[in-house]
Phi, psi and omega in degrees: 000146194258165205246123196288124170303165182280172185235118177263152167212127193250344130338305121005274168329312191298337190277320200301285184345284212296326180306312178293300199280343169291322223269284155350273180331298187312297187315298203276359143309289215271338163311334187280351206272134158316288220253089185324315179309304127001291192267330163304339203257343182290320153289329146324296183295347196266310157036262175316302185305328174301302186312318187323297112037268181267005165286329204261343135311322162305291176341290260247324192266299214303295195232019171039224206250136174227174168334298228261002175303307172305306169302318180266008158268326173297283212313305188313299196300299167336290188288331191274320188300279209297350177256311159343293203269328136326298181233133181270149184188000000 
């Protein structure tokens, strides 16, 4: 049986980019912070949005765009808002 091509979107893709380069961005700020306690706990909380992150890409590569695409893009944006507006970075 042959394997159902994946549904692409390249809007979609751009929101993924760019999302990977916010992620990107955040990480190499707490990497920059001095104070291990500090840059741990700052990494702790940043956490979620990686996971968040790579759920929704792993989704994305795995099975390309669906009903549940959107949804793990609110939760990623969700989670990324609440660690902003929570932690100066």
């Amino acid at each position: 049986m042959a394997k159902k091509r994946r549904k692409l979107n390249k809007d979609f893709e751009k929101k993924i980019y760019s999302s990977k380069k916010n992620v990107e961005l955040v990480l190499a700020k707490i990497y920059d912070i001095d104070d291990e306690d500090i840059q741990k706990e700052y990494m702790s909380a940043f956490n979620c949005v990686v996971y968040l992150y790579d759920e929704l890409k792993e989704d994305y590569d795995q099975k390309g765009f669906s009903d549940n695409s959107e949804k793990l893009l609110t939760n990623y944006k969700n989670a990324y808002n609440l660690f902003e507006s929570e932690f100066e970075i």
